[in-house]
C-alpha positions in Angstrom: 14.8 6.2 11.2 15.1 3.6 8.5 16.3 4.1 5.3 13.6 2.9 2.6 13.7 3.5 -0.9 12.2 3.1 -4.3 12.7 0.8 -7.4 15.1 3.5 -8.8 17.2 3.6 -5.5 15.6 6.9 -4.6 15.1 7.3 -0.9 11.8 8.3 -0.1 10.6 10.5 2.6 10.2 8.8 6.1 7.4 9.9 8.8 7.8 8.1 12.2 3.6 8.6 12.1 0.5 9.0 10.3 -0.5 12.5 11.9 3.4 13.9 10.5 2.8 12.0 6.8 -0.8 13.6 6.9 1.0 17.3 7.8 3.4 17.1 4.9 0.4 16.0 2.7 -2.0 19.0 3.8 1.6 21.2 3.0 2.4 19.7 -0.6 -1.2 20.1 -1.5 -2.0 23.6 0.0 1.6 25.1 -1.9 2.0 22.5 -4.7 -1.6 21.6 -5.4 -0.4 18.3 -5.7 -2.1 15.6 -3.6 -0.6 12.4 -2.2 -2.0 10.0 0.8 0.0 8.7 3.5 0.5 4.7 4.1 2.3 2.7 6.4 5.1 0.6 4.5 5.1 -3.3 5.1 8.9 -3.5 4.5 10.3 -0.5 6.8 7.4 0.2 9.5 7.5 3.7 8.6 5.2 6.1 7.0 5.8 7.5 3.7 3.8 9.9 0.9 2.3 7.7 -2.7 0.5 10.0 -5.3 -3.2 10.2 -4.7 -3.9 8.4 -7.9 -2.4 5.2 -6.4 -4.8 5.4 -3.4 -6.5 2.1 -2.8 -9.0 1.1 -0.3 -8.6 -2.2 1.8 -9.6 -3.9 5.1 -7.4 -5.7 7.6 -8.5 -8.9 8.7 -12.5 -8.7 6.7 -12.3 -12.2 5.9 -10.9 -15.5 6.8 -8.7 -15.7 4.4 -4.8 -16.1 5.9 -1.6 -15.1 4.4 0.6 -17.6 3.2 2.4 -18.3 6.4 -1.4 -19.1 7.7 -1.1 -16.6 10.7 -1.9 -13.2 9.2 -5.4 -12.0 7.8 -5.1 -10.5 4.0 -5.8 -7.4 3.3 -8.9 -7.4 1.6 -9.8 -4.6 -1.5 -12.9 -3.8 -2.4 -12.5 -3.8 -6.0 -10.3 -5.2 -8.6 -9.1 -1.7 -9.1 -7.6 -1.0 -6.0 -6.1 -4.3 -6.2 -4.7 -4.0 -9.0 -3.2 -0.2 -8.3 -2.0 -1.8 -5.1 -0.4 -4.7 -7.2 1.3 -2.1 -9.8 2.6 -0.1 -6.2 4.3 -3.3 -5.3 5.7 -3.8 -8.5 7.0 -0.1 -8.7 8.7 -0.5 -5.2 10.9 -3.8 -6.8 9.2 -5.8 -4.8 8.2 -8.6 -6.8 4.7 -9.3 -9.1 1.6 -9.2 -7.5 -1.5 -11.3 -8.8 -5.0 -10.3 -8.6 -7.7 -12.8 -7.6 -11.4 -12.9 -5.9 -11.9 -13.5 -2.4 -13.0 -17.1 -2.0 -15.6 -16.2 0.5 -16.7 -13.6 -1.9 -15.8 -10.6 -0.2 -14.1 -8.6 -2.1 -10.1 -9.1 -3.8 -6.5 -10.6 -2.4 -3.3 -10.2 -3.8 -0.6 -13.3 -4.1 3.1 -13.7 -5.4 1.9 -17.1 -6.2 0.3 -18.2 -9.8 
């Protein structure tokens, strides 16, 4: 399995699925009482656990709207918070500065290194 890891140079914990990241959840929860969510990371392929408070909800491919290479759908968010949480995530994970801005077909919110 890949090795992926934080902004700090901690490795984080890598799930080769959704269904093992969800198990370790349930665990952490039921003995910790701490709650985290499970997402597939764009830069290893790999699941891994974020805190629930950075939970955001998006769509794949809502809109027309096309990444920057033009062959890719955005991900679309539903609100300007979940954009923005999912812009500080990226910015936690060293991976550059995320911008915030509105959907030009009105749908909802897009992220962009660009600004």
């Amino acid at each position: 399995m890949g090795k992926c890891c934080d902004k700090t140079g901690k490795e984080r914990s890598v799930f080769s699925n959704r269904e093992e990241a969800l198990k370790t959840a349930d665990y952490e929860k039921r003995e910790h009482g701490v709650e985290f969510y499970p997402y597939k990371c764009d830069k290893c392929g790999y699941w891994h656990l974020a805190p629930a408070g950075r939970k955001v909800s998006f769509r794949e491919n809502a809109c027309g709207c096309k990444d920057s290479s033009g062959v890719r759908g955005k991900r679309l968010y539903d609100s300007k918070e979940d954009a923005e949480r999912a812009a500080m995530t990226v910015r936690e994970g060293g991976r550059g500065t995320m911008h915030v801005y509105p959907c030009p077909e009105g749908s909802g919110w897009h992220l962009t290194h660009k600004f």
